[in-house]
N, C-alpha and C positions, 0 to 999 in steps of 0.2 A: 078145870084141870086139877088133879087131886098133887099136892105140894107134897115132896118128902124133906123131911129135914134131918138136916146133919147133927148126929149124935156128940160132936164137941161141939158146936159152934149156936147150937139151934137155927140155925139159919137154913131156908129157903135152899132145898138145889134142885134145879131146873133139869128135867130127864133129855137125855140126849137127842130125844125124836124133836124137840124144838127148838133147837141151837138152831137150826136152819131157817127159824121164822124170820121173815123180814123187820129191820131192826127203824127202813124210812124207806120213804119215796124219794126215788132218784128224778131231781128237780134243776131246773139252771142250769141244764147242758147242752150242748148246741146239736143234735142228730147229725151224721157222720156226713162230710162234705164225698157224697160220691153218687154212683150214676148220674152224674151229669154232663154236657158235652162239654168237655176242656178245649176246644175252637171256639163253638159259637158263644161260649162263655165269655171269651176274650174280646171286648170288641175292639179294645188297640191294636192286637193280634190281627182280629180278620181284616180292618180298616189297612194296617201295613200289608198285608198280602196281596192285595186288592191294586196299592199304590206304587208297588213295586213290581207290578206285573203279571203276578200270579192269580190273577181272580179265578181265572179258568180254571184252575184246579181246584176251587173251595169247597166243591160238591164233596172232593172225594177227600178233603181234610178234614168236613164236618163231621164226613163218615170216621174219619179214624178218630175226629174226639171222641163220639160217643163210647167206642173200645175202649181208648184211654183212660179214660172219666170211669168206666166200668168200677162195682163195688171187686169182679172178678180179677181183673187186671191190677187192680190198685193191690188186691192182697198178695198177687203175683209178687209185686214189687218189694213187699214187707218177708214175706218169705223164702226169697233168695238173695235177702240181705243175713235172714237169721240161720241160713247152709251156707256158707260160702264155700269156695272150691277148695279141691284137697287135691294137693301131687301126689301122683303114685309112679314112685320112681321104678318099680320093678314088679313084675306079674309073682303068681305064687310060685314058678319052678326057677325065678332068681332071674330071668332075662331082663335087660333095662327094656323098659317103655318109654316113660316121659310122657306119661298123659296128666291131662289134668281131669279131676273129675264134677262137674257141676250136677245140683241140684237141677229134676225135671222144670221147678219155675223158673231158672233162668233160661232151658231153649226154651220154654213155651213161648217170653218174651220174644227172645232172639228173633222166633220165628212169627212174629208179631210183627217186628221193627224190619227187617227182613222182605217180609213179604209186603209190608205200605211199600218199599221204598228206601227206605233211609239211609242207606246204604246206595241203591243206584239211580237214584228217580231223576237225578236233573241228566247224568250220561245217557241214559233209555230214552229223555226227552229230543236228548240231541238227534240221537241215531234215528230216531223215530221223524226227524225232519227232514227233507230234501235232502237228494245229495249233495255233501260241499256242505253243508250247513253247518259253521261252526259256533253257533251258540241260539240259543230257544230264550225270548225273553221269557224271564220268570223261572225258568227252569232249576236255577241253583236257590232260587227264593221259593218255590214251592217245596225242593228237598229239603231247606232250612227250617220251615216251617212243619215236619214232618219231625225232623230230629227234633223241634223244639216241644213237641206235644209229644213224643217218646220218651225225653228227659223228663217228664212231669210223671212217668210211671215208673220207672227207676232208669238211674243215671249210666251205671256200672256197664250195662246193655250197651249203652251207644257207644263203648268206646271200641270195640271191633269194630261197629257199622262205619261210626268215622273215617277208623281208619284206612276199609279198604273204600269209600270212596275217596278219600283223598291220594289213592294207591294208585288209582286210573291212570292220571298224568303221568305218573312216574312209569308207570308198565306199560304204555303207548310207544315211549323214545324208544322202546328195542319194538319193531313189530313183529317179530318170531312170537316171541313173548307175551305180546297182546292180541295175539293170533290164538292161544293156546289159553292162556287165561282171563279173557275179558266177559266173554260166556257167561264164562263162571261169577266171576265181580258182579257181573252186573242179571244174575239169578235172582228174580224174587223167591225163588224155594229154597230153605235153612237147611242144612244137611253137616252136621256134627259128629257121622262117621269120623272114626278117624284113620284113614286110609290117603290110599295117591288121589290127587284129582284126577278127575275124567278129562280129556282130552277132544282137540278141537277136531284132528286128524292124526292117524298113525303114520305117517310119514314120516321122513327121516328127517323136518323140523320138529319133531316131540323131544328130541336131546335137550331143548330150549324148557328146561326147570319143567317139564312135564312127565308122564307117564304112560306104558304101554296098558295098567289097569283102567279101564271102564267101571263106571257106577255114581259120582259124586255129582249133583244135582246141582251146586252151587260150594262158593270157597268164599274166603275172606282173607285178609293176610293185613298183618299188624308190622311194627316197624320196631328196630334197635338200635340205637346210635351211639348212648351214651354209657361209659365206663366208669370204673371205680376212682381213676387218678382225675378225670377231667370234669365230669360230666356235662354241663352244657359246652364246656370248652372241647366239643372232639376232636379239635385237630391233634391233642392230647391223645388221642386213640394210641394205642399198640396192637392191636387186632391186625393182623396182614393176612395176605392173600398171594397165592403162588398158582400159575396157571396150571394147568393138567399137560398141553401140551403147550412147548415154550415158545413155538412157532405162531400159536395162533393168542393172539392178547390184547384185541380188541373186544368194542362190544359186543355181548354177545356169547364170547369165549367162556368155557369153563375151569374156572378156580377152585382151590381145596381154601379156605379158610383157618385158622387157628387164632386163637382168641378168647376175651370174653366181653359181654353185656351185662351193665350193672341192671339196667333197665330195661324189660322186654314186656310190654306188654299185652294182653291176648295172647299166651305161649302155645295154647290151640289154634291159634289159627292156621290155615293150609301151606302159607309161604310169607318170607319177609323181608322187607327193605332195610338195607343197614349199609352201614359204612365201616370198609377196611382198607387199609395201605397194601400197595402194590409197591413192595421194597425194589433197591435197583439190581438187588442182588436177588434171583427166583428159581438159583437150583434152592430143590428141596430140603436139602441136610441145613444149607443156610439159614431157610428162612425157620426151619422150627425149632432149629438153638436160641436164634433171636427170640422169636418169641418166648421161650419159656426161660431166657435170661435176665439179668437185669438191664439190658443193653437194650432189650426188644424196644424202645420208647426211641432210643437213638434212630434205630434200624429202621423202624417208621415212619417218623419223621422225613429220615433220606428219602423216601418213595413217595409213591402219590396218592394221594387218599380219593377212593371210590366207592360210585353206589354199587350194589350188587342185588343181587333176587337169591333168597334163601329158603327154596320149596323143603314143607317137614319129609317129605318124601323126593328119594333117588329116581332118576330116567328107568334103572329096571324094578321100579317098586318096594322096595326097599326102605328102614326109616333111615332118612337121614342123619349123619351125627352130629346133632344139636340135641346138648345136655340142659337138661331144665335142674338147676342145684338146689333153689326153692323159691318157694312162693313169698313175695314181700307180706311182711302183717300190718295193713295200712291203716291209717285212721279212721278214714269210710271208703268208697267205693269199693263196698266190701262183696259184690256180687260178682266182680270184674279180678280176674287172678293179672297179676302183675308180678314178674319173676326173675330172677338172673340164672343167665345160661352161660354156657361155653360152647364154642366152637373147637372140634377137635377133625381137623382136616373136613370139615361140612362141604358137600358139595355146593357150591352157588354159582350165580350166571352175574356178567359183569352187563350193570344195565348202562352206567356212565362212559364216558369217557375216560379214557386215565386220569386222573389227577381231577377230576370235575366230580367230584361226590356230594359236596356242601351244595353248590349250586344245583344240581339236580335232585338232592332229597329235600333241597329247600321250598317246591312246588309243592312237595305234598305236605311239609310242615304251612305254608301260608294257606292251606285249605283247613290244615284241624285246627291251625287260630283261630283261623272262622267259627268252627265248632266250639271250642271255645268260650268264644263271645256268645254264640246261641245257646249254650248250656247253660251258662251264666243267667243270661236274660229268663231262662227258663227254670232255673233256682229260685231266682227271687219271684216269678208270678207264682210258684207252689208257695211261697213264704207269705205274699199278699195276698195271696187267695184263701190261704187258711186263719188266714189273721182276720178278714173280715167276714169270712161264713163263720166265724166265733164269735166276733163283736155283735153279730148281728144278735145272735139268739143269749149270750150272755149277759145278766144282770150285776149291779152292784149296788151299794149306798143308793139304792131307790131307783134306777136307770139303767138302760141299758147302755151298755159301753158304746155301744154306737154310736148314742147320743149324748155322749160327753164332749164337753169342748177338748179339752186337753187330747183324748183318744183319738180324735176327727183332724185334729194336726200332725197326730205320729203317722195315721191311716195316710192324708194324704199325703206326708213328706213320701212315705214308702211307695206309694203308686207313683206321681210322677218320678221317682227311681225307676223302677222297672216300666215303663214308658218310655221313656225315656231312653234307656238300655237295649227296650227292646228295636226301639227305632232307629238308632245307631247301629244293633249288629244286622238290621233285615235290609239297612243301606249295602252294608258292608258284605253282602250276598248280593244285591243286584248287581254291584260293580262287578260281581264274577261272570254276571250273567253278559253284561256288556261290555268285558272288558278286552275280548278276543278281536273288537270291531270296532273302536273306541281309543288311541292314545292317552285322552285325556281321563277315562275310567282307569285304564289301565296304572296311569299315574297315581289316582288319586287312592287306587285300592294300596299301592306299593306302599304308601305311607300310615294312611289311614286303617288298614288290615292290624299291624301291631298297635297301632293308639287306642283303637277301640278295644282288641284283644287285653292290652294291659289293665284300661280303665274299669271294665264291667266286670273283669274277673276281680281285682282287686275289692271291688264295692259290694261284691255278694256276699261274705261270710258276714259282714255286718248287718247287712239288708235282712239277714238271716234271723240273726240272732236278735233282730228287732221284733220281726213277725212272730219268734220264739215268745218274745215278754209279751206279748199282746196278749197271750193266755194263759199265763200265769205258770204254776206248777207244771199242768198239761205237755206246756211246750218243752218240756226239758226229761220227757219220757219217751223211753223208746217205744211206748205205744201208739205214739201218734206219729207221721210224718214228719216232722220238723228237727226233730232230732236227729234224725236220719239226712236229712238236708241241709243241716249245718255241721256236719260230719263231714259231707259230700263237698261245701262251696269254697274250700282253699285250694283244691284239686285245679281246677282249671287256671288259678296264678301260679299256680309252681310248673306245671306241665307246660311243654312247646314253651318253655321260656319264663324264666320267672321275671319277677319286677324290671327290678333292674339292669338284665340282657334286653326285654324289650326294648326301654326305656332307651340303650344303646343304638338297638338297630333304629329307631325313630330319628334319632341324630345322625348315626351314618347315613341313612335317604337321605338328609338335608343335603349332606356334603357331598355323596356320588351320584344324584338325583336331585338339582335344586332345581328343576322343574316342577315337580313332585309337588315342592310346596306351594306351589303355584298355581296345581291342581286341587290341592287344599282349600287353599284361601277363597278359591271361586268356587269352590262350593258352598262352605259356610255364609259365600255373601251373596249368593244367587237366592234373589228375590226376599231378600231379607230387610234391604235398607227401610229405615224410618219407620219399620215395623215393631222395632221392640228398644225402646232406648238403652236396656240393658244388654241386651246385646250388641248392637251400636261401638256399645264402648269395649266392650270387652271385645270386640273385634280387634276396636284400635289397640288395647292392651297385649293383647296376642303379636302383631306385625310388630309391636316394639317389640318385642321377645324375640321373635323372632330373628329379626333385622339385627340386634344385639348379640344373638346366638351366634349367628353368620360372621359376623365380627369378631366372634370370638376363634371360632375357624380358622380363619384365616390369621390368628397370632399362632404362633408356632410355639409358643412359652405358654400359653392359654387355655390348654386341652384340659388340663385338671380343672379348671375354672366352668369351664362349659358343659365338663362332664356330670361336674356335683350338682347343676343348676336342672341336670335332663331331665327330674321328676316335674318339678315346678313347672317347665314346658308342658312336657306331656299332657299334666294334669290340665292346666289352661286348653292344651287342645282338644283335648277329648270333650269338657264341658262345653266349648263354647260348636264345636261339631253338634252336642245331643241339642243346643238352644236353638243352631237353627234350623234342627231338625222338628223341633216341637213348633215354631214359630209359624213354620212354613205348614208343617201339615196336623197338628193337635188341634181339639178346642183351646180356645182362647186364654180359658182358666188354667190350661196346663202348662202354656209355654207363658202364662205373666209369671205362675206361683216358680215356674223352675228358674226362670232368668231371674228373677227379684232376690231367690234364697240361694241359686249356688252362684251366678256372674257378678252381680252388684254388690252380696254381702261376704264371697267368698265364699263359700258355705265349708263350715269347721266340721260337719258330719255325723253332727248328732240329729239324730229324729224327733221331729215334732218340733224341735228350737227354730220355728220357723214363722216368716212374717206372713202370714193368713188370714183371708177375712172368712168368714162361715157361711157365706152363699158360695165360696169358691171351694172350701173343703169338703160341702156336702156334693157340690157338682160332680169332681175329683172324684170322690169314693162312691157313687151312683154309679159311674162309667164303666167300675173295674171291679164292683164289687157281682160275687156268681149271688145267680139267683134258682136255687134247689129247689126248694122248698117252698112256704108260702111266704116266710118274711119279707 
């Protein structure tokens, strides 16, 4: 190639047609962790499925890994992280709308997640049973395991699906209601029109939060509860409600709302669950001074606080008024719009009873804990899965990381985590499964639901940002996964209750529920004894705590004492729940390495600082680690 040189410098300048030449060969990379089946990949995964009742449906979860796993899907997921949704508060001739607008990758998802299921698969499994049949084993452990291989192609997606399965229960207690919208709920066809729903019947029950338009395929509907002065504190609320007419003010009845929600998430969806006061005072001129006074908090408090059904759409088709003011700008679950509205006289239906609003939107909050904890669990296997289809193919200082000691301890502390986790929240599904036919499930989910909710959600952003170091630079670019995933993994401890509310309700079960714990206790110690000395003890260490805790209850001077102590419980139970979950059904090497490093040594939380032998770490990460490729 003929050289021209620069007339100052004499030097060499290289013509522009070869700036493009290759400068090396791209070596020591690991080929992209995708098309492959994110189920059969998992074998802790399919093994818990299996154990907890759902084997019967594996066929068709293997099926949706391979979608999952997909290199098409997966970019889905990268791609309606980098659109995220836009309000458009008013069309071009100035009329309010209140739409949100998403990129086409998020329905394509939607109607992914949608159509498996994830949303209605264990209700479908019900209805699809005899009649009278109130619960299918496996049924809410095969939808768990749905949302949980859905969460592993973006998170943001499940939190509609979540939330209108967990909307079921609550829209069952009125049956006009679940007459009109259950159809819909439980549609595998995604339909993001945004119009009235379609309707079960034209009859003169459609006044029940439905509509006289025809055409919408399926609905979903998200929930509001929480305000600017309170937030998880709602009885804080000021949002009130005054009936339409004054005579009629039971369930059922139609209310105008006024208000607002600091938190509304899914602002698309068809209709929503929320809590307002039913002041005692419900001529109209009253209640909307109150509210837009500074008294409205008084005025509220006098009344009773209720659930109600909040369709985006009027009985004559019509939108609704429910003002969307704007979109949160959140740290991750940036595919998922989450937003504060106002209520300005909104039409809603009262689904509670008066004054029973905590207690009845509290069913469908102990359903998205669950979600929750399976989101969780399914954070961190993206975190271990990507950490060791990197380890695998990446070299260093002569070796590949694989095959370092020091890596093969961080590898397996991270695996039995999410094993661990996963084991605990796919319990914490089958108690939903048996818990309708069962006292003692039912007990044991009442306490168990938040301990595990708080534990695994807590443990994820770290489990995260470990998987992150495992590959260096890599892990801390938004080009790969993982950055995206530790973006995502604090979401699920601050939602449906952050640390320390949980942490509360686990103590209240003890004291309005001390059965509860008792439903506890025999679980962690069915068929465990003299199996694992480490847990053994930590048994006995738990029942002192416990036994201590109770004592402290019962001092009436003592409440701040027992209160500051809730985590240190919790934490003890949550651990010593996933040990003898591993004890009883893990290989051997997973429930010695978990009990040995979190029950006996207390485990302080760092990865890899742990006591391991190397026929137990390589065992460990064989189990868990995907196999793609040929490595």
């Amino acid at each position: 190639m003929e050289l021209l040189c620069s007339a100052r410098t004499n030097l060499p300048v290289v013509p522009l047609r070869s700036m493009s030449a290759a400068t090396h060969v791209v070596t020591n990379q690991p080929p992209p962790l995708a098309d492959y089946n994110v189920f059969s990949q998992d074998r802790a995964l399919v093994e818990t499925v299996k154990r907890h009742g759902a084997g019967w449906e594996a066929a068709g979860l293997e099926r949706f890994g391979a979608v999952i796993g997909s290199k098409r899907v997966i970019d889905l997921g990268h791609t309606a992280n980098r659109f995220p949704p836009i309000l458009k508060t008013h069309d071009r001739y100035g009329n309010r709308i209140d739409e949100v607008e998403f990129h086409p990758s998020y329905h394509e998802l939607m109607s992914i997640g949608i159509g498996a299921g994830v949303a209605s698969f264990a209700w479908n499994a019900i209805a699809a049973a005899p009649a009278g049949t109130k619960s299918v084993r496996g049924a809410h452990v095969a939808r768990a395991a749905y949302l949980y291989l859905m969460s592993q192609a973006e998170y943001g997606v499940c939190c509609p699906m979540s939330m209108t399965y967990a909307g079921v229960p609550v829209i069952r207690k009125l049956p006009k209601l679940a007459e009109l919208w259950e159809p819909l709920l439980l549609s595998r066809e995604y339909d993001s029109r945004f119009q009235a729903a379609a309707i079960a019947s034209a009859s003169a029950s459609a006044a029940a939060a439905g509509s006289s338009n025809q055409g919408k395929r399926g609905a979903t509907i998200g929930m509001a509860m929480t305000e600017k002065q309170g937030g998880s504190d709602v009885r804080a609320n000021t949002t009130i409600a005054r009936p339409v007419n004054p005579s009629q003010t039971g369930p059922g009845s139609e209310y105008l709302l006024w208000g607002h929600k600091w938190f509304c998430s899914a602002p698309m969806s068809d209709g929503f669950l929320t809590l307002a006061y039913i002041p005692r005072e419900t001529d109209p001129a009253t209640a909307t001074s109150a509210a837009a006074s500074s008294a409205a908090g008084k005025s509220a408090a006098a009344g009773a606080m209720s659930c109600f059904f909040v369709p985006r759409f009027r009985p004559d088709g019509t939108k609704n008024n429910l003002t969307v003011m704007r979109l949160k700008d959140k740290l991750g679950n940036k595919a998922n719009a989450s937003s504060e509205i106002e209520y300005h006289n909104t039409w809603a239906v009262l689904v509670s009873e008066p004054g029973r609003g905590v207690p009845t939107i509290i069913e469908m909050v102990n359903h998205t804990r669950l979600d929750c904890s399976i989101g969780g669990a399914a954070i961190m296997r993206i975190g271990l899965a990507h950490a060791l289809h990197h380890v695998t193919y990446r070299s260093a200082f002569g070796n590949r990381l694989l095959d370092q000691p020091l890596m093969k301890s961080v590898l397996a502390d991270l695996a039995i985590e999410a094993e661990a986790a996963t084991a605990m929240a796919f319990r914490i599904a089958e108690s939903f499964d048996m818990g309708s036919g069962s006292k003692q499930e039912s007990l044991f989910a009442r306490i168990a639901t938040p301990i595990t909710k708080y534990w695994i959600c807590k443990r994820t952003p770290n489990h995260v940002y470990e998987a992150m170091e495992c590959h260096g630079g890599n892990g801390y670019t938004e080009d790969f996964v993982l950055a995206r995933a530790y973006r995502e993994a604090p979401l699920n401890a601050i939602w449906e209750g952050s640390g320390n509310v949980i942490a509360l309700d686990v103590l209240r079960a003890m004291q309005t529920a001390p059965e509860a714990i008792q439903a506890f206790l025999q679980e962690i110690k069915t068929d465990t004894s003299g199996k694992n000395a480490d847990l053994d003890q930590a048994v006995q260490d738990l029942e002192a705590q416990i036994a201590n805790q109770q004592k402290l209850s019962r001092d009436g001077n003592a409440q701040q004492a027992m209160e500051a102590n809730g985590r240190n419980l919790v934490d003890l139970m949550a651990l010593t729940l996933q040990g003898s979950l591993l004890v009883r059904h893990a290989p051997q090497e997973v429930a010695d390495v978990f009990c040995r490093n979190r029950l006996r040594h207390r485990y302080a939380g760092n990865y890899g600082a742990i006591d391991i032998r190397a026929a137990e770490a390589e065992a460990i990460i064989e189990r868990h680690r995907p196999r793609v490729h040929l490595a």
